[in-house]
C-alpha positions in Angstrom: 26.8 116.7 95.9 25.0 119.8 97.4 26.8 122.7 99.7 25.6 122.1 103.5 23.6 125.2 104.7 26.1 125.6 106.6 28.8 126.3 103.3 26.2 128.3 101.4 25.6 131.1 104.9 29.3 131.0 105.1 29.5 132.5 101.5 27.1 134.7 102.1 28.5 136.1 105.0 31.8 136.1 103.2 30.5 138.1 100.0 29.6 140.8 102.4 32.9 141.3 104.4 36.1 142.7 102.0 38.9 140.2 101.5 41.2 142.4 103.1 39.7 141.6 106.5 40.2 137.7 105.8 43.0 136.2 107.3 44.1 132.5 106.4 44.3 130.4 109.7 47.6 129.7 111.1 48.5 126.3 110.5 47.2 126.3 106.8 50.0 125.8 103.5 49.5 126.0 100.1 50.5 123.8 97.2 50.0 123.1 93.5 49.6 125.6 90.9 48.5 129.2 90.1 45.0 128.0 90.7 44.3 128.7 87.0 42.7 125.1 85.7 41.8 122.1 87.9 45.1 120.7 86.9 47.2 123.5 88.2 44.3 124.0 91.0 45.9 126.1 94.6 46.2 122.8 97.0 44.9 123.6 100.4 46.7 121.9 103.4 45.6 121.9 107.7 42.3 124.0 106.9 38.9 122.3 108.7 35.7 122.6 107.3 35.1 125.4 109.6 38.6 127.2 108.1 39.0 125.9 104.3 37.1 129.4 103.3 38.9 131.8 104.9 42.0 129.9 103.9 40.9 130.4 100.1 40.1 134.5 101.1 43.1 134.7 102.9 45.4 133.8 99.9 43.1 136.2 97.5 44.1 138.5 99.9 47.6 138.1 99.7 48.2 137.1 96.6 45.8 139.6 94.9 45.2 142.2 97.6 42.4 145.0 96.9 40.4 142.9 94.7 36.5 142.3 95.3 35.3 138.9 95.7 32.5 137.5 93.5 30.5 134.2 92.8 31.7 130.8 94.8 31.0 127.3 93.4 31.7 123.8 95.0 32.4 121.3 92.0 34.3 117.8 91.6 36.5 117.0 88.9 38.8 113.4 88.5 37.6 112.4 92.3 38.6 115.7 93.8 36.5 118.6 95.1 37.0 122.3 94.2 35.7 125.7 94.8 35.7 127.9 92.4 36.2 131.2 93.3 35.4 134.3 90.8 36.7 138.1 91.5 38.0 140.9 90.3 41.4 142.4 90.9 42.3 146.1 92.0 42.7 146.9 88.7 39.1 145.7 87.6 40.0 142.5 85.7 37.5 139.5 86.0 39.6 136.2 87.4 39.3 132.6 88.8 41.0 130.9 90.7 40.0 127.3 91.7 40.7 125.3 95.1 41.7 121.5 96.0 39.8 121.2 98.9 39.9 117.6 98.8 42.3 117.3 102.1 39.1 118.7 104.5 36.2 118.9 102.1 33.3 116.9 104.2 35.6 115.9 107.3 34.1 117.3 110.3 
């Protein structure tokens, strides 16, 4: 499936602005794993289409804050979606963390 115009500015726009000044939207949760594998992938819960990205920047920026934001990718895996979501942490190591965002991923 391919990202909507739509996804692929909102990463652009997103690349340019430091995780610090993302905030996760109010009513989101989190579930799951460390976000390490597919199988132990962060679940995100009450994000939109229009909010599932800055949910995924707002828990970078909590759970890893100062780090630098890199590539994005939308894949599926076992009949779920995920993005994939490369940085690097405040102490310069390169990490991933992937996404479920199953819950709102094409639900306008």
């Amino acid at each position: 499936m391919k990202p909507s115009l739509r996804s692929i500015c909102a990463a652009f726009v997103l690349l340019t602005i430091p995780m610090a000044a993302h905030a996760a939207p109010s009513k989101v949760s989190y579930s799951g794993g460390d976000g390490s594998s597919f199988a132990k992938a962060v679940v995100i819960h009450g994000a939109t289409e229009q909010t599932g990205v800055d949910a995924e920047y707002g828990y970078l920026a909590k759970h890893y804050p100062g780090s630098r934001s890199g590539k994005q990718s939308l894949t599926a895996h076992g009949g779920r979606h995920f993005d994939l979501l490369e940085f690097t942490t405040a102490d310069g190591k390169k990490r991933q963390i992937y996404f479920d965002i199953t819950e709102f991923f094409g639900k306008f």
